[in-house]
C-alpha positions as CSV (number, residue, x, y, z in Angstrom):
1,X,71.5,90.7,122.1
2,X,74.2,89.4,119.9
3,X,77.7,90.4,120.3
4,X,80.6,91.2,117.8
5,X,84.2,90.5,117.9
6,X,86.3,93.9,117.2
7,X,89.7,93.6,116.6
8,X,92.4,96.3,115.7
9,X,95.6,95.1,114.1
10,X,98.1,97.8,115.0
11,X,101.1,98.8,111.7
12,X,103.9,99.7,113.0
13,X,107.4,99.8,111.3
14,X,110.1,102.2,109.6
15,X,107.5,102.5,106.2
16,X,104.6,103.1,108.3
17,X,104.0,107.1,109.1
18,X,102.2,107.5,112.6
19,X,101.4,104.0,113.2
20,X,97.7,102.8,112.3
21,X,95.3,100.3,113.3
22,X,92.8,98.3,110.8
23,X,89.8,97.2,112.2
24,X,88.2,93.9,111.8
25,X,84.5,93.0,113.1
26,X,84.0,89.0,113.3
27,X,80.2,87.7,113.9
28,X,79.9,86.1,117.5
29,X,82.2,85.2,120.0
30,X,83.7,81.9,118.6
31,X,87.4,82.0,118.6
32,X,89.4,81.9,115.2
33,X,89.6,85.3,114.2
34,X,93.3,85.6,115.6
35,X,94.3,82.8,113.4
36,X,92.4,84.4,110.4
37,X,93.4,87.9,110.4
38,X,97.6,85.8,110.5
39,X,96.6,83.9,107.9
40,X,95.8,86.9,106.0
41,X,98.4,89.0,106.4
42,X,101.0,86.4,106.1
43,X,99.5,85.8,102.1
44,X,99.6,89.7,101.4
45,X,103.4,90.2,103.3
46,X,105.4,89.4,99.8
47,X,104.1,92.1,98.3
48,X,104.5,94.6,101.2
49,X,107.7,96.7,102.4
50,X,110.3,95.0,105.0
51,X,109.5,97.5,107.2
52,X,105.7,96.8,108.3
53,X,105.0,94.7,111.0
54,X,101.5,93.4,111.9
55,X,100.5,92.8,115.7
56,X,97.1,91.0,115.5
57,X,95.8,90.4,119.2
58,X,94.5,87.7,120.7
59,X,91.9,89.9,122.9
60,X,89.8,92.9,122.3
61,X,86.4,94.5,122.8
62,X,83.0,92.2,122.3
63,X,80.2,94.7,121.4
64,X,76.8,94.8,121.7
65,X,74.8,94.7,117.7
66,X,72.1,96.6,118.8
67,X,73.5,99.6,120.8
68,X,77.5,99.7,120.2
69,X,78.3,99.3,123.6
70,X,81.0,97.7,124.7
71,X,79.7,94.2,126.5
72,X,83.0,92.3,127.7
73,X,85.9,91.0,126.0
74,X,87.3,87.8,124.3
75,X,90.4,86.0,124.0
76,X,91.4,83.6,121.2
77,X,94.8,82.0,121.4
78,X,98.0,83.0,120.7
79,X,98.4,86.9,119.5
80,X,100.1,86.5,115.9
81,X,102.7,89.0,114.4
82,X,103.2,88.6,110.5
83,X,106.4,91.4,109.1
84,X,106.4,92.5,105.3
85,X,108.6,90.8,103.2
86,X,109.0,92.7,99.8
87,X,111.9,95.3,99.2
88,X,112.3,98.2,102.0
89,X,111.6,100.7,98.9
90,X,108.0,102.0,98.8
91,X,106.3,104.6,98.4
92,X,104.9,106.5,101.2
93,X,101.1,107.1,101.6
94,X,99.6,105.0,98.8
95,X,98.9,101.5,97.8
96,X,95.4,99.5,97.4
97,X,92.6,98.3,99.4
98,X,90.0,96.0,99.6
99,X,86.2,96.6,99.0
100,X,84.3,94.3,101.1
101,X,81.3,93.6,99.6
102,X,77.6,92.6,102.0
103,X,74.2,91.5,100.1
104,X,73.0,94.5,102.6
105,X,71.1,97.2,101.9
106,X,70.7,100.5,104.8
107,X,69.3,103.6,104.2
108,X,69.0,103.3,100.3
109,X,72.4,101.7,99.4
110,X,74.6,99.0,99.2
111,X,76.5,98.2,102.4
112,X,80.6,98.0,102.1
113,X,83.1,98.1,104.1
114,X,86.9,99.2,102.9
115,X,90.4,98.4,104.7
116,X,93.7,100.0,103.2
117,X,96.2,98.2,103.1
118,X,99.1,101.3,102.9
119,X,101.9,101.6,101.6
120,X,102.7,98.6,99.0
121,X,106.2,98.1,98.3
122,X,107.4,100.4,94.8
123,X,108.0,97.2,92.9
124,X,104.5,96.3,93.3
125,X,103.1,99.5,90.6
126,X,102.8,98.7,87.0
127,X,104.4,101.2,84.3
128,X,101.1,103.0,83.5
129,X,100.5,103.5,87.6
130,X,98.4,100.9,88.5
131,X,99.2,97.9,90.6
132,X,100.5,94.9,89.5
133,X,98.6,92.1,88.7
134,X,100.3,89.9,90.9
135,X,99.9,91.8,93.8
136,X,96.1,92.1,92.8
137,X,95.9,89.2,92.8
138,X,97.5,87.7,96.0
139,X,95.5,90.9,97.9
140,X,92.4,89.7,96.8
141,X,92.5,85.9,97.1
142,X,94.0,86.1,100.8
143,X,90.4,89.5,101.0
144,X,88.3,86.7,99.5
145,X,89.5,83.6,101.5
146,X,89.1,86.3,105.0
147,X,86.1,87.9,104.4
148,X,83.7,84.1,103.8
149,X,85.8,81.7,105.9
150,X,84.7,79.7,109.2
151,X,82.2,80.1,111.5
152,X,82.7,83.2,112.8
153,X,82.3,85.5,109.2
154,X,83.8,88.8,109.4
155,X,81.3,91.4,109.1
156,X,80.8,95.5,108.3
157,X,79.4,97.3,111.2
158,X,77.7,100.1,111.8
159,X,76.0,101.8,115.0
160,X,72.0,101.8,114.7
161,X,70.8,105.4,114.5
162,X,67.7,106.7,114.6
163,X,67.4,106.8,111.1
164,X,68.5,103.4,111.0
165,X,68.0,101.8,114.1
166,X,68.2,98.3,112.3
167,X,70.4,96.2,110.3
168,X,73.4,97.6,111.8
169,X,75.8,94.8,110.8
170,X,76.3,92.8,107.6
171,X,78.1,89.3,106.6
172,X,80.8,90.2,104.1
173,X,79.8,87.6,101.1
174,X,83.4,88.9,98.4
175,X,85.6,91.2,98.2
176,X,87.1,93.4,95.3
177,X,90.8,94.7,95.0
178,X,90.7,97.5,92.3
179,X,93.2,98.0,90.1
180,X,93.7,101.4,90.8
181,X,96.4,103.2,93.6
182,X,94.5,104.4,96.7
183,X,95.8,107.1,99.0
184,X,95.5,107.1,102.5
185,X,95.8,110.9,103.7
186,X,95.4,110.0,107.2
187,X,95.3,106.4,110.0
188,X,93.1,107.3,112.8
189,X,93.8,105.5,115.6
């Protein structure tokens, strides 16, 4: 059966509450994803607080599509760290996120996926508390560029059930930024 890449970027840093992890599933085990999820968070960095730092591994779990087990693991060069490089001011447990968007359907509706990307630095809210275009902007061009790039696409997951025992994983084909401030009340790890 085919096998996913999972990876968990770990948020550590002064403006980070608890630490956090965002997850990232990759389609197959073809290396590149390291390099990606780098390359991502460097283009999103300006507009995030001084004290956020990325660790984005070069190893992690491979999992099995059809059951969620864990198969093995990969390895894909060098681990990359990326820090934020706005102002340290920010305000604590909101920001955006990204919607990744699928052409999937499962059990009767669209199939999305969603990462938070918590907190934005306070510069980076408009006057009638939305986000700035700017930082819209840059978010979703470096979401967009991520989520349909190379060979191995980044892809939403979710276990089969029995309700659901197919179709358990689905190529993200865009991704939206609202421009609207998201709260994140919790980062499980």
């Amino acid at each position: 059966m085919a096998n996913l890449i999972k990876q968990q970027v770990t948020w550590t840093g002064t403006s980070v509450t608890g630490g956090g992890i965002s997850t990232f599933y990759f389609d197959g085990a073809v290396a590149g994803s390291t390099a990606k999820l780098t390359t991502f968070f460097t283009a999103i960095s300006s507009g995030m607080p001084s004290g956020i730092t990325w660790h984005i591994p070069n190893t992690g779990d491979l999992i099995d599509v059809a059951t969620g087990s864990i198969t093995g693991t990969w390895t894909d060069g060098t681990p990359g760290t990326v820090t934020g490089a706005g102002s340290s001011l920010f305000a604590a447990g909101v920001g955006c996120r990204i919607v990744w968007n699928t052409a999937g359907i499962r059990g009767g509706r669209r199939v999305r996926g969603t990462t938070f990307v918590v907190p934005i630095m306070a510069a980076s809210y408009q006057t009638d508390r939305s986000i700035d275009n700017g930082v819209v902007a840059a978010v979703q061009s470096a979401a967009s560029t991520l989520g349909t790039s190379g060979t191995n696409p980044l892809v939403i997951y979710s276990r089969p059930t029995t309700a659901h025992p197919v179709g358990p994983q689905q190529t993200v084909t865009g991704a939206t930024v609202p421009d609207q401030v998201s709260w994140l009340r919790s980062r499980r790890t």
